[in-house]
TORKOL-4160 file (C-alpha; in steps of 0.2 Angstrom, whole numbers, padded with zeros to 4 digits, m for minus):
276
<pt num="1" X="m0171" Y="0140" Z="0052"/>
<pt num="2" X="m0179" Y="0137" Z="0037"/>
<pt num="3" X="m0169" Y="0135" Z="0020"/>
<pt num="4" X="m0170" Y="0137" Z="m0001"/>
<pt num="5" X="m0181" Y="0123" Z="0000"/>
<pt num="6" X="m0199" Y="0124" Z="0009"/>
<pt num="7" X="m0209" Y="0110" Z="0015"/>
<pt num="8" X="m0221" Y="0103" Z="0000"/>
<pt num="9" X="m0236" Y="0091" Z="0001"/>
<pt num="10" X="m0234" Y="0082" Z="m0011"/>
<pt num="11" X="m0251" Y="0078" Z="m0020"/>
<pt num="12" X="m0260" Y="0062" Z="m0014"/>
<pt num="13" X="m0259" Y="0053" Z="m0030"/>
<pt num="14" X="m0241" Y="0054" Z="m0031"/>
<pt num="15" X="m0230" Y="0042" Z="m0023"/>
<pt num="16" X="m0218" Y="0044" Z="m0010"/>
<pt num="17" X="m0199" Y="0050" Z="m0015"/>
<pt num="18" X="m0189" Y="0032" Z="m0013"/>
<pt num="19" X="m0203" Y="0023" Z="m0023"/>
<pt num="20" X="m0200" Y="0034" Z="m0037"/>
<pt num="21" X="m0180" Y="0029" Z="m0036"/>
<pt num="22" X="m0174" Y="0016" Z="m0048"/>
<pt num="23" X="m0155" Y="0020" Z="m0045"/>
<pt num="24" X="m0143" Y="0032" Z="m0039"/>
<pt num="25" X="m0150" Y="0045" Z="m0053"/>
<pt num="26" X="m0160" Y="0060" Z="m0048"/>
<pt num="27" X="m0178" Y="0060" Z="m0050"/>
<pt num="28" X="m0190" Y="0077" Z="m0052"/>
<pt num="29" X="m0198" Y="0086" Z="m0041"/>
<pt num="30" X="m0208" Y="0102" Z="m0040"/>
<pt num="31" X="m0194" Y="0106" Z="m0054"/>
<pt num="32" X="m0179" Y="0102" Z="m0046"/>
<pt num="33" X="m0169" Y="0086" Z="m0048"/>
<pt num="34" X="m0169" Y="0074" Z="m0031"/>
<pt num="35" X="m0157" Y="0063" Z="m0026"/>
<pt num="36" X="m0157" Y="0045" Z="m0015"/>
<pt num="37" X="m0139" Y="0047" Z="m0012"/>
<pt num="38" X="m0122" Y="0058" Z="m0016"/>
<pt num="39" X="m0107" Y="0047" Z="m0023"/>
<pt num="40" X="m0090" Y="0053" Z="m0027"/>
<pt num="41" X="m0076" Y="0040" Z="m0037"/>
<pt num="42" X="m0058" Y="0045" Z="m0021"/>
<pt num="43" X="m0049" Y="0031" Z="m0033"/>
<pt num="44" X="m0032" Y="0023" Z="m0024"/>
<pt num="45" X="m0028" Y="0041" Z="m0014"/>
<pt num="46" X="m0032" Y="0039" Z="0004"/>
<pt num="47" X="m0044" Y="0053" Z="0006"/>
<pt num="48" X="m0050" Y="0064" Z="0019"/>
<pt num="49" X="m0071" Y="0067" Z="0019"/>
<pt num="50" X="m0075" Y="0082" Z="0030"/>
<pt num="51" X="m0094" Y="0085" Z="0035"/>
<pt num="52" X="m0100" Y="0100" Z="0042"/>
<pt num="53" X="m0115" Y="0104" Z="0050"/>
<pt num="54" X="m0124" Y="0121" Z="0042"/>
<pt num="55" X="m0143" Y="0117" Z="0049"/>
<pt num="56" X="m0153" Y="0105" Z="0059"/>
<pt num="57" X="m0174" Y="0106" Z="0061"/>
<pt num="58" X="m0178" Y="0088" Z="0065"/>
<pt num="59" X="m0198" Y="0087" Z="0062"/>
<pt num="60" X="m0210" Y="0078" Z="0077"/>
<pt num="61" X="m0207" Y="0060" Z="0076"/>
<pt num="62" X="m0189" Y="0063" Z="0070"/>
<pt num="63" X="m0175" Y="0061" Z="0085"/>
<pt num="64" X="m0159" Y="0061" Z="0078"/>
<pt num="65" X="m0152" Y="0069" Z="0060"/>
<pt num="66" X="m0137" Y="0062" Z="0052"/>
<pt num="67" X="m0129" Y="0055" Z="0036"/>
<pt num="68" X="m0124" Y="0039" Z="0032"/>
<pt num="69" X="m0106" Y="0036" Z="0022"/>
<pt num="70" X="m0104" Y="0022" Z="0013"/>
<pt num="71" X="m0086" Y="0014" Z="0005"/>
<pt num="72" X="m0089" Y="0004" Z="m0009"/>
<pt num="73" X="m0069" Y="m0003" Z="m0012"/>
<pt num="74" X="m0061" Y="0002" Z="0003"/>
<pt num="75" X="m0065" Y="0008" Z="0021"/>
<pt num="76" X="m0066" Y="0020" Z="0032"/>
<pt num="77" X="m0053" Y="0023" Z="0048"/>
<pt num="78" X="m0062" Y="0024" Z="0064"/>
<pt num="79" X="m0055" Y="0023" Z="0081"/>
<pt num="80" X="m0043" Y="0011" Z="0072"/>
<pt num="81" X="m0056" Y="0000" Z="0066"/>
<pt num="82" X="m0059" Y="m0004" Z="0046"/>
<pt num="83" X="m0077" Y="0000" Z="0042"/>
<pt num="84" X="m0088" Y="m0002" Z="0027"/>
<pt num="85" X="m0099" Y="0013" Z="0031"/>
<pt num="86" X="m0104" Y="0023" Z="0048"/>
<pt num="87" X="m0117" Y="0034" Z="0050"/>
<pt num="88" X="m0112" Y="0053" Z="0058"/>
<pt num="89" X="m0126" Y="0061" Z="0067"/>
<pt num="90" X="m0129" Y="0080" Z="0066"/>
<pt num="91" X="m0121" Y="0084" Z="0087"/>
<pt num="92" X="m0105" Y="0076" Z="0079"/>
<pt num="93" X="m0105" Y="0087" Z="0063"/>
<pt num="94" X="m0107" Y="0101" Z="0072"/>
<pt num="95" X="m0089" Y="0109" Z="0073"/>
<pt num="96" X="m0085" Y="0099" Z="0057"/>
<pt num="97" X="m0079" Y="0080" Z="0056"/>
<pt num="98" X="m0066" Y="0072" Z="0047"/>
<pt num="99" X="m0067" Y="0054" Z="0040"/>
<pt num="100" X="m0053" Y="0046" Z="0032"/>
<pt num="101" X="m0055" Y="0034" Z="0018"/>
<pt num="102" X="m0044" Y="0020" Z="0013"/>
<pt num="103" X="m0046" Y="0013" Z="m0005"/>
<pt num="104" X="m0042" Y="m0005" Z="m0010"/>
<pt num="105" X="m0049" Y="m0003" Z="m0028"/>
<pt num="106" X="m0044" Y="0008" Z="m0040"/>
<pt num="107" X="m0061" Y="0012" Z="m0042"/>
<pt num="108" X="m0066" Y="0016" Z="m0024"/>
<pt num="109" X="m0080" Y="0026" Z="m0022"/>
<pt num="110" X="m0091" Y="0035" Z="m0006"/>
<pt num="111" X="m0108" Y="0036" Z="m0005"/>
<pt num="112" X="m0118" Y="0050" Z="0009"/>
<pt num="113" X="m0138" Y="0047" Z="0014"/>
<pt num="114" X="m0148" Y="0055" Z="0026"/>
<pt num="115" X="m0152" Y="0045" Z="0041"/>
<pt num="116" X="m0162" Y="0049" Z="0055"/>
<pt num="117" X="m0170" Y="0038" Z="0071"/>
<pt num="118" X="m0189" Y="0040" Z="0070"/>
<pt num="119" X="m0200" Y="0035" Z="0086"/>
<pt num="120" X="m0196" Y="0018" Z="0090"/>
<pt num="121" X="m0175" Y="0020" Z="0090"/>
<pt num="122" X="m0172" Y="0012" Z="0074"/>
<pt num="123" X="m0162" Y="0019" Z="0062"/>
<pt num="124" X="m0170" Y="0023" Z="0046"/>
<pt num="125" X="m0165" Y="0028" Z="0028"/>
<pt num="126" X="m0173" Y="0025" Z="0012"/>
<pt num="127" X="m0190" Y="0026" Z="0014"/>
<pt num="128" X="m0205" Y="0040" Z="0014"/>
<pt num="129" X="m0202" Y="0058" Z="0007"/>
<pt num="130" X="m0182" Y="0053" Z="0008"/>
<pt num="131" X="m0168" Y="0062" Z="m0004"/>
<pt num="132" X="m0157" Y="0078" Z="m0005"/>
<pt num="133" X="m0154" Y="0092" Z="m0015"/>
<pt num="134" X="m0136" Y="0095" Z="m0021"/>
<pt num="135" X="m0130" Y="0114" Z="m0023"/>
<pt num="136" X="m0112" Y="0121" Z="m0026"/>
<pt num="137" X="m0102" Y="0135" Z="m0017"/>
<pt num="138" X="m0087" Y="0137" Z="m0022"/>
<pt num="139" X="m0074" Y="0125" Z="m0016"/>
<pt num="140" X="m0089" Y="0114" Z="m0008"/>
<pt num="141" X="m0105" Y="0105" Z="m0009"/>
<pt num="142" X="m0120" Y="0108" Z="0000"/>
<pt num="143" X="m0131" Y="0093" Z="0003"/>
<pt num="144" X="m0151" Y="0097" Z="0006"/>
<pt num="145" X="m0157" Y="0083" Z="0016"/>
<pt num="146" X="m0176" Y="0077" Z="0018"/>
<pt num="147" X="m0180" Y="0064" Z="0030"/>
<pt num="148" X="m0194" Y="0052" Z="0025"/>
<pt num="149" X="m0206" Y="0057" Z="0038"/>
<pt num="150" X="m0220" Y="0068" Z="0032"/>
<pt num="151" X="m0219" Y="0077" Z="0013"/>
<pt num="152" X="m0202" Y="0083" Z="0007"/>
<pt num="153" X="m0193" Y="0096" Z="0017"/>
<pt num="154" X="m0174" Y="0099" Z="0012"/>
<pt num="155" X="m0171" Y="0109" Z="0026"/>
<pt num="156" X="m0171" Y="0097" Z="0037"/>
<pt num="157" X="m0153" Y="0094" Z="0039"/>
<pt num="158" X="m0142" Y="0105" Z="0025"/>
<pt num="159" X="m0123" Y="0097" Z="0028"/>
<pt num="160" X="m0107" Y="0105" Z="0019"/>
<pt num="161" X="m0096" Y="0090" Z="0010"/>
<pt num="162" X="m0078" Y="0094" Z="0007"/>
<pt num="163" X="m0066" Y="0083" Z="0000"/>
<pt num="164" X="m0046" Y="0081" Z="0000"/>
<pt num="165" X="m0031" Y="0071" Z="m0001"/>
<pt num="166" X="m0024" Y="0063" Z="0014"/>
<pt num="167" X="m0008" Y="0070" Z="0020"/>
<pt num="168" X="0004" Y="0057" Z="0019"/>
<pt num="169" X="0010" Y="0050" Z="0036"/>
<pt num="170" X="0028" Y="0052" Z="0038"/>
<pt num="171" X="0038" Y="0038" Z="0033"/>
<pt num="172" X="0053" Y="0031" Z="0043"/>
<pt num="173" X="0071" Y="0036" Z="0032"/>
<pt num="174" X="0074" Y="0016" Z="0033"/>
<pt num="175" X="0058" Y="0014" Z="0025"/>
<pt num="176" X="0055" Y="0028" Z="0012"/>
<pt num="177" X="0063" Y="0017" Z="m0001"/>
<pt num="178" X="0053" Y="0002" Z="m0001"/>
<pt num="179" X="0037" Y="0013" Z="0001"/>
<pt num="180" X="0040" Y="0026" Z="m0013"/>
<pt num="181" X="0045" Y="0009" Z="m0026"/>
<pt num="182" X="0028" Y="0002" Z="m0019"/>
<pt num="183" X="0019" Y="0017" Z="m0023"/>
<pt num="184" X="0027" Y="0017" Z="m0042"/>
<pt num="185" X="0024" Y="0000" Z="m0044"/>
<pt num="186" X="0006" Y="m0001" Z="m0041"/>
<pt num="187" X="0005" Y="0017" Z="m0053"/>
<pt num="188" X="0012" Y="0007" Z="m0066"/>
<pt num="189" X="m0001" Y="m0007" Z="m0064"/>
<pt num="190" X="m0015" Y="0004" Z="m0065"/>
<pt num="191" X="m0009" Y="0012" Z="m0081"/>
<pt num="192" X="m0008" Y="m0002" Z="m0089"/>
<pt num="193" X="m0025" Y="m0006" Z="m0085"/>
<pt num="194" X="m0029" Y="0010" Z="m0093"/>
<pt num="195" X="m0032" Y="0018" Z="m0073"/>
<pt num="196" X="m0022" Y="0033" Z="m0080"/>
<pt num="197" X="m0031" Y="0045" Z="m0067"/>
<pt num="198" X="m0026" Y="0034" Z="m0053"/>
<pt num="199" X="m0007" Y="0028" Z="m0061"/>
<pt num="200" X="m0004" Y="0048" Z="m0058"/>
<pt num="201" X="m0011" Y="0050" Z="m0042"/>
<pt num="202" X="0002" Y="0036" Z="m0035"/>
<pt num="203" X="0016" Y="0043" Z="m0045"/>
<pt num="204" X="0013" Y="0058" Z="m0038"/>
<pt num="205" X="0016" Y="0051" Z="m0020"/>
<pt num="206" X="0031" Y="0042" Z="m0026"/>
<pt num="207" X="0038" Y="0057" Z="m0032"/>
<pt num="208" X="0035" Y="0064" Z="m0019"/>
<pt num="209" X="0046" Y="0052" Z="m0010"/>
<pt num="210" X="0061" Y="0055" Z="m0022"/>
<pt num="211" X="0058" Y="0042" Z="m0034"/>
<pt num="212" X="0064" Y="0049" Z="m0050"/>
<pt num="213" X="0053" Y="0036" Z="m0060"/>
<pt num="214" X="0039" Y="0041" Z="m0057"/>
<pt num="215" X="0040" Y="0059" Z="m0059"/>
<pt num="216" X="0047" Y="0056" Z="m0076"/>
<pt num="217" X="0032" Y="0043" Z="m0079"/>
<pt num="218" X="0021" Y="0059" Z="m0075"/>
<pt num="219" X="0028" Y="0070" Z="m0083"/>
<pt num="220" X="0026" Y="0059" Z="m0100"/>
<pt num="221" X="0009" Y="0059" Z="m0097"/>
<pt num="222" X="0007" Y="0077" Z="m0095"/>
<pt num="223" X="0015" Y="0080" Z="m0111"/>
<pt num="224" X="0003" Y="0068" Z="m0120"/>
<pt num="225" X="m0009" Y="0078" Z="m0112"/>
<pt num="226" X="m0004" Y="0095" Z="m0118"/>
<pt num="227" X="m0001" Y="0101" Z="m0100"/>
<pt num="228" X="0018" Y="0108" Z="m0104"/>
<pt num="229" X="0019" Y="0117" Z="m0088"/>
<pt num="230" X="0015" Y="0100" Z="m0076"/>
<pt num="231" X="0028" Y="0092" Z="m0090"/>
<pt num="232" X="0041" Y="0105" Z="m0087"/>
<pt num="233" X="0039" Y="0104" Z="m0070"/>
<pt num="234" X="0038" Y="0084" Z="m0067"/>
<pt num="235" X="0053" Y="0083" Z="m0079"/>
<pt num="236" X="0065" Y="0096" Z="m0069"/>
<pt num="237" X="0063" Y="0086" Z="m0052"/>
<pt num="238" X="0070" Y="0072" Z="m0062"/>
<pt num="239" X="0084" Y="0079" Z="m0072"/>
<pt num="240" X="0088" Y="0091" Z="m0056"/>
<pt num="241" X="0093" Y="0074" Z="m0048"/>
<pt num="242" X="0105" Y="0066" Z="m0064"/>
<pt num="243" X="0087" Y="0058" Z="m0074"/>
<pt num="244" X="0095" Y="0056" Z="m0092"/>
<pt num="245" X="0077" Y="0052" Z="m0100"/>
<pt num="246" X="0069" Y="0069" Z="m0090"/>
<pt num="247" X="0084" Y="0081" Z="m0097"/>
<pt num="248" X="0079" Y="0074" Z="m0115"/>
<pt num="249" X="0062" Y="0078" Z="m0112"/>
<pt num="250" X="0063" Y="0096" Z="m0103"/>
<pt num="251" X="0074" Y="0100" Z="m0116"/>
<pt num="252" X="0058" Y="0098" Z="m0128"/>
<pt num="253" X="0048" Y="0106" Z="m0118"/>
<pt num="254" X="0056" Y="0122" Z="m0112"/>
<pt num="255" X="0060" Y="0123" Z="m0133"/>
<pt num="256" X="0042" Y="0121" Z="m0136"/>
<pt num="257" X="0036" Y="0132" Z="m0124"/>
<pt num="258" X="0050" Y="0145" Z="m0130"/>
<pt num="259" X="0063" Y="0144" Z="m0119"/>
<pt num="260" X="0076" Y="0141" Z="m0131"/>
<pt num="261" X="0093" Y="0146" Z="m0122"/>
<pt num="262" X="0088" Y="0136" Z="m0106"/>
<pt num="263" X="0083" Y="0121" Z="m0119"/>
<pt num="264" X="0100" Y="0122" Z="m0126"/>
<pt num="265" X="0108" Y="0120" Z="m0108"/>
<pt num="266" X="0101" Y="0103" Z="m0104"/>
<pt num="267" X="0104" Y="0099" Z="m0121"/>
<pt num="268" X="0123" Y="0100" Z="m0117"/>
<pt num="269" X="0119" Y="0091" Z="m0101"/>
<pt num="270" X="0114" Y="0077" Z="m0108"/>
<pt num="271" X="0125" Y="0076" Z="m0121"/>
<pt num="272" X="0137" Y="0075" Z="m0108"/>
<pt num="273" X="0128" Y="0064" Z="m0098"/>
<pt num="274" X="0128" Y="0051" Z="m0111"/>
<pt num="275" X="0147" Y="0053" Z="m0114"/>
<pt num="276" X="0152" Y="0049" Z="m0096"/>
């Protein structure tokens, strides 16, 4: 089935696709803008890369479809094996597939090409009337993939991209505590480096785990940010659980955001706090 996105010749005098690439920005075509590759920044969240098959029309000369997936600071999980990239062919993207990304940067990043085995059995990517077009649908991306064999056709294998945080794996009881400090730590590393994105991604985790830390930490920097309702809600967890710094700062809050009677309770309970 043919897509959005027919099959042009391009003119002879113009050159194919990937020698118009000089990086991973788009270039134009028949109006439309043409990338060599998608790339996402996953930062120091394990995350989980779904890809889904939506079409495949492999043209003569084409035997296999797929897309290639890239880690640029970290890996991917596969069959228990650490791997800077693997390609995913189209039979194994049918149902939908699940890649699991491990970060060891705070700037880790994933990168997706089309790939396809011409003829011979090689593998083949970059090259010819290669690139994709990139659309949105709600919750997900749709990548538009042209092989390089023959003139443009982004029909050829259109692939829905989702992506997640992965769940955390349970942690045993004797272990949560050294894995929830490890997490904190390594947030407040990042946000001194100015990674602020990242520092909350990890305090997020740690709270999470009950460290009271970092989900004052969080809230603080919700706050900055103007975000009173991630504040409030960061600063409860703590001050639920006896956090003398996250009573002070609900109280603010809650006053700011015109809960006055409520602000004047904790208020009282730190004042009592700070007695004892």
């Amino acid at each position: 089935m043919r897509g959005p996105y027919p099959l042009v010749d391009l003119p002879t005098s113009e050159p194919p696709l990937a020698d118009r690439y000089d990086s991973a920005d788009p270039v134009t075509w028949n109006g439309a803008k043409v990338y060599p590759m998608y790339s996402q920044v996953v930062g120091v969240s394990p995350t989980t890369v779904t890809l889904k098959m939506r079409s495949s029309a492999p043209r003569p000369g084409v035997r296999s479809l797929g897309m290639g997936l890239s880690v640029d600071g970290g890996h991917v999980l596969l069959g228990g094996r650490q791997l800077r990239g693997v390609d995913v062919w189209s039979d194994a993207m049918f149902g939908g597939i699940d890649l699991q990304v491990c970060p060891t940067s705070g700037d880790a990043a994933i990168a997706l090409t089309p790939v396809w085995v011409d003829r011979t059995d090689a593998t083949v990517s970059w090259s010819g009337n290669y690139g994709m077009l990139i659309t949105r649908e709600r919750s997900l991306l749709v990548l538009h993939c042209s092989t390089g064999v023959g003139p443009p056709d982004f029909s050829e294998l259109v692939v829905e991209i989702t992506t997640a945080l992965t769940p955390l794996p349970p942690v045993a009881p004797a272990d949560a505590g050294r894995y929830r400090d490890a997490l904190y730590e390594l947030g407040v590393a990042m946000h001194g480096r100015g990674e602020e994105s990242q520092a909350c991604q990890l305090w997020t985790q740690a709270a999470t785990f009950g460290h009271l830390g970092a989900a004052y930490d969080l809230g603080v920097v919700r706050y900055r940010q103007g975000d009173l309702a991630a504040a409030e809600d960061c600063w409860r967890t703590a001050a639920d659980h006896g956090d003398i710094r996250a009573m002070g700062g609900l109280a603010e809050v809650l006053e700011r955001r015109g809960n006055s009677s409520e602000a004047r309770v904790w208020r009282a309970a730190l004042a009592a706090e700070s007695e004892s």
